[in-house]
Backbone as ProteinMPNN parsed JSONL, in Angstrom:
{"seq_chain_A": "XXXXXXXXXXXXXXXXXXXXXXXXXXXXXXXXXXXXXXXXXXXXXXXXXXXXXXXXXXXXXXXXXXXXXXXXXXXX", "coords_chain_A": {"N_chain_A": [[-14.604, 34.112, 126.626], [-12.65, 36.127, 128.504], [-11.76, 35.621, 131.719], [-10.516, 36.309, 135.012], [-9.828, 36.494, 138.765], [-9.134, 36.911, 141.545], [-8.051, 36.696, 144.937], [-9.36, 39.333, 147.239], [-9.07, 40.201, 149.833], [-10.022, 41.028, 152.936], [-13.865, 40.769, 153.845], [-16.122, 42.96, 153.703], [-18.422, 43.145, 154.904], [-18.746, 40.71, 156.531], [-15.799, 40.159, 157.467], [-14.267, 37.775, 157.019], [-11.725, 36.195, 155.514], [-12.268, 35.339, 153.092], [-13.29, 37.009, 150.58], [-13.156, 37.498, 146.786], [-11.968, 38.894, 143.734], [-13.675, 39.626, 140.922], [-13.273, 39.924, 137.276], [-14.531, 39.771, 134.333], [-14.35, 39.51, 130.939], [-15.985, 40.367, 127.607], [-17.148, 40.192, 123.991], [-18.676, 40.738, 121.265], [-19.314, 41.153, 117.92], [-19.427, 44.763, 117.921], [-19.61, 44.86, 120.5], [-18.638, 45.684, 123.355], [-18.237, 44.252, 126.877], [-17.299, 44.694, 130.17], [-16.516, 43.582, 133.095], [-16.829, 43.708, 136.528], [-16.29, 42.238, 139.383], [-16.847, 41.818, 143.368], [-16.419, 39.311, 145.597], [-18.158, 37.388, 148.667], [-17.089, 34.155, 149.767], [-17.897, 33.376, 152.214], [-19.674, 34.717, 153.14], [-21.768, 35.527, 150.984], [-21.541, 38.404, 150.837], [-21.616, 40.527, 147.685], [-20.689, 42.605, 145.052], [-21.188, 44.327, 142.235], [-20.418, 45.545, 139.366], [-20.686, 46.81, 135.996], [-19.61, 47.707, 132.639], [-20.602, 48.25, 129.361], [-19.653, 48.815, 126.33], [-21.536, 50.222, 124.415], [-22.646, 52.239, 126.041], [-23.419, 55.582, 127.256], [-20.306, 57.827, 126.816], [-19.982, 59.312, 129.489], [-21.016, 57.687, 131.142], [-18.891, 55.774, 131.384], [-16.009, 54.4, 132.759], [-12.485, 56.176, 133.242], [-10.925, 54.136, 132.708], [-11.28, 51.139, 131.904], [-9.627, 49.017, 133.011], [-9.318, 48.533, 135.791], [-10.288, 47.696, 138.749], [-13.26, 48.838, 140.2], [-13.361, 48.568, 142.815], [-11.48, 47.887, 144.543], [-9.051, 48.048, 143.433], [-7.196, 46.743, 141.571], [-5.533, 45.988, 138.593], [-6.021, 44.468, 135.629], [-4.949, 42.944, 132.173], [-5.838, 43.513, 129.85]], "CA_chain_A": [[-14.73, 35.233, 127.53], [-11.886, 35.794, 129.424], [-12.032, 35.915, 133.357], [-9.757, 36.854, 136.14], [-10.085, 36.357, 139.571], [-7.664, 37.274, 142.653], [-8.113, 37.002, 146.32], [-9.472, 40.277, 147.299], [-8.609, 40.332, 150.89], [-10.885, 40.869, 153.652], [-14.88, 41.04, 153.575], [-16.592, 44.241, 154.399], [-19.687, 42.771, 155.82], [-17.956, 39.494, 157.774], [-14.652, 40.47, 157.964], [-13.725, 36.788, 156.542], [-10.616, 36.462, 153.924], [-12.67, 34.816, 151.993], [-13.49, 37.955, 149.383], [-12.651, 37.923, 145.653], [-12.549, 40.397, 143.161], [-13.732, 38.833, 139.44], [-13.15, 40.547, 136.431], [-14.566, 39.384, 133.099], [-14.685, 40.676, 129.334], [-17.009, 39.889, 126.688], [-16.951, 40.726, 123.197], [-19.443, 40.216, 120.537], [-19.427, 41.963, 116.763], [-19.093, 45.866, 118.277], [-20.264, 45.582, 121.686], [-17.969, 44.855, 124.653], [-18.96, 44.216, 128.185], [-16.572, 44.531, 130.748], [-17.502, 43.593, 134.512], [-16.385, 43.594, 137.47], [-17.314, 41.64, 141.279], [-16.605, 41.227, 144.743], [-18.025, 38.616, 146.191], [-17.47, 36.694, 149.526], [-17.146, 32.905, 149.895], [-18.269, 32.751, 153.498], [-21.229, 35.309, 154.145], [-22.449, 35.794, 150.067], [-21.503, 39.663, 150.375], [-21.533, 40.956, 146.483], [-21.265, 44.073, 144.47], [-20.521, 44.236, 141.13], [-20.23, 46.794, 138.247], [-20.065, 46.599, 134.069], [-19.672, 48.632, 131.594], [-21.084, 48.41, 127.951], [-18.869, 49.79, 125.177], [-22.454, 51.233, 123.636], [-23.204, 53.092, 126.749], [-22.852, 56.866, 127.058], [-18.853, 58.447, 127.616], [-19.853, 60.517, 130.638], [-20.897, 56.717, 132.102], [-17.724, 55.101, 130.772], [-14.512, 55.256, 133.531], [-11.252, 55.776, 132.078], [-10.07, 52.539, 132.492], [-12.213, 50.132, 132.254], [-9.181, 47.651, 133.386], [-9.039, 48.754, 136.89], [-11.673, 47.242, 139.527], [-13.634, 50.053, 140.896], [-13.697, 48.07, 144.394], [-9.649, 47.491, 145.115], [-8.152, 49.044, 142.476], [-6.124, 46.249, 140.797], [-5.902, 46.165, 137.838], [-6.213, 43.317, 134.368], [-4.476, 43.074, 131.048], [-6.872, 43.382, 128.216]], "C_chain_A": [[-13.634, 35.127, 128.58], [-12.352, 36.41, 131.214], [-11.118, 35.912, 134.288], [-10.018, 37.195, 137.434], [-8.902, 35.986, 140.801], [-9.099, 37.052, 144.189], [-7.836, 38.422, 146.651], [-9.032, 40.887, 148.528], [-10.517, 40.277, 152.179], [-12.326, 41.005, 153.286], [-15.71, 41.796, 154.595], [-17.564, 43.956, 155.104], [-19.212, 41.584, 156.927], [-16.752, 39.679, 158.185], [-13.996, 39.037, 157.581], [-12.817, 37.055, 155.441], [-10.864, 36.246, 153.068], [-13.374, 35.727, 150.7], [-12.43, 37.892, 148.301], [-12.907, 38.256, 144.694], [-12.23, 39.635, 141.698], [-14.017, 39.803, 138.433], [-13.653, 39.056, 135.271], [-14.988, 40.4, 132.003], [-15.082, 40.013, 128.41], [-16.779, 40.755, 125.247], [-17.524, 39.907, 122.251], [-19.715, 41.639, 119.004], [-18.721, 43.484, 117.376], [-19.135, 46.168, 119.86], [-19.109, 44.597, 122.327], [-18.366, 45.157, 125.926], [-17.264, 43.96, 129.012], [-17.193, 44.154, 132.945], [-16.882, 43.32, 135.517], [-17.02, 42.748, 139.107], [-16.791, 40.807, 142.47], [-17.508, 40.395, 145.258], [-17.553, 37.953, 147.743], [-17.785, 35.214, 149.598], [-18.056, 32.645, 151.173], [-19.417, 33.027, 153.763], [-22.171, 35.106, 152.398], [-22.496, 37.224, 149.611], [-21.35, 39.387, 148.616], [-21.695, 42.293, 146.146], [-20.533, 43.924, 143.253], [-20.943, 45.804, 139.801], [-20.111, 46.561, 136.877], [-20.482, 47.547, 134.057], [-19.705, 48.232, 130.5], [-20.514, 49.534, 127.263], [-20.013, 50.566, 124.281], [-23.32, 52.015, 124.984], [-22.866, 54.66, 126.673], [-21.898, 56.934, 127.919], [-19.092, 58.526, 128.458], [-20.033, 58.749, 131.197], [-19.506, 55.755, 132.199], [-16.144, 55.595, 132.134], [-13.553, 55.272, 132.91], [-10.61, 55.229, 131.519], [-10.894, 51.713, 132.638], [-11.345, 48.212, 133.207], [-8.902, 47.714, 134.981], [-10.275, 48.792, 137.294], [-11.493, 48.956, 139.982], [-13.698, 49.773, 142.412], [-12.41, 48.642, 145.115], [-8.769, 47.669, 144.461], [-7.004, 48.079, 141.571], [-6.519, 46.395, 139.028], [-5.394, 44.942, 136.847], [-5.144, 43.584, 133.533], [-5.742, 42.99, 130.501], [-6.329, 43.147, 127.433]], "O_chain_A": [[-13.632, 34.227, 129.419], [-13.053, 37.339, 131.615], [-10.831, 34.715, 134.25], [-10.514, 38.319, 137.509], [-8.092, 35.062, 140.87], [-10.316, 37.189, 144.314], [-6.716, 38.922, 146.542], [-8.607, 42.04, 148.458], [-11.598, 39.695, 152.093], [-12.348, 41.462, 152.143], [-15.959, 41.532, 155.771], [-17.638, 44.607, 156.146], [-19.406, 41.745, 158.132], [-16.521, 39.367, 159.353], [-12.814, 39.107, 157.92], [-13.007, 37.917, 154.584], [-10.239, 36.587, 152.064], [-13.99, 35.084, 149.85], [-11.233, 38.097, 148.499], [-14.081, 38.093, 144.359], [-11.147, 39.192, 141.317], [-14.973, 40.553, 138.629], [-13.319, 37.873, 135.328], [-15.589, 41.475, 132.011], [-14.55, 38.913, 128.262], [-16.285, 41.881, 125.315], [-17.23, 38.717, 122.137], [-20.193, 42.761, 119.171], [-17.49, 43.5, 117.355], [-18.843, 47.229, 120.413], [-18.762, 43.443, 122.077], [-18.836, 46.271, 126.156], [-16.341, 43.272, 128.577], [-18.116, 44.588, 133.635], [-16.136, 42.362, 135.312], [-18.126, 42.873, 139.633], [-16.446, 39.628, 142.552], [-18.728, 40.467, 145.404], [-16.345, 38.092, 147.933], [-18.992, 35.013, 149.459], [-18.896, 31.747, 151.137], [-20.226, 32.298, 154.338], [-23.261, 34.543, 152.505], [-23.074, 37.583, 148.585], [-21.03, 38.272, 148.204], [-22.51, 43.063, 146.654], [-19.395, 43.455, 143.215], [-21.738, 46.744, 139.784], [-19.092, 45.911, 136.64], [-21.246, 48.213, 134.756], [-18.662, 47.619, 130.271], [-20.709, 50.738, 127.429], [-19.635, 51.434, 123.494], [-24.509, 52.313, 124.873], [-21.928, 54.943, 125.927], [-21.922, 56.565, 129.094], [-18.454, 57.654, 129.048], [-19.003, 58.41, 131.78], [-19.273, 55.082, 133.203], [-15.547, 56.66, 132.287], [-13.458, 54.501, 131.956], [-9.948, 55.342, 130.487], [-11.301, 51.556, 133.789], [-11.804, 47.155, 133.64], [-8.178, 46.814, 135.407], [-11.203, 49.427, 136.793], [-10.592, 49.788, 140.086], [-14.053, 50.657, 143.191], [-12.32, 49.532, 145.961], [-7.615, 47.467, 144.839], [-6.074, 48.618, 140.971], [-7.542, 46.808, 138.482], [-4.358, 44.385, 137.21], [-4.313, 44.396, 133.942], [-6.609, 42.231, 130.933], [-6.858, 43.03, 126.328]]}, "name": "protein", "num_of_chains": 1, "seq": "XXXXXXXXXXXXXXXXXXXXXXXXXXXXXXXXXXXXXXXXXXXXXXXXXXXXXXXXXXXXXXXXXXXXXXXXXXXX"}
């Protein structure tokens, strides 16, 4: 499973530098999981996001390689 993980910059609830933004991707027979998550080192802020390749289009974003938090974006 690969994983990817940057220094996100500041944290919205503490304001500490310690926020970073983790990407991982999963892949098993047909189904892929993609996921995304901010988290902070200092306070425990979190928010995170996936997407399931057998979910419905309309839930699906266009890119699944670009965080929905901070906008960077992966290789797949």
């Amino acid at each position: 499973m690969p994983r990817d993980f940057k220094s996100a910059g500041t944290c919205p609830k503490c304001n500490a530098e310690g926020l970073t933004c983790r990407y991982n991707h999963f892949e098993k027979d047909e189904l892929c999981i993609d996921s995304w998550e901010h988290k902070c080192a200092d306070c425990g802020y979190r928010e995170t996001t996936g997407y399931r390749s057998d979910d419905p289009q309309e839930l699906q974003p266009e890119d699944v390689s670009i965080c929905p938090y901070c906008g960077r974006r992966v290789a797949i």
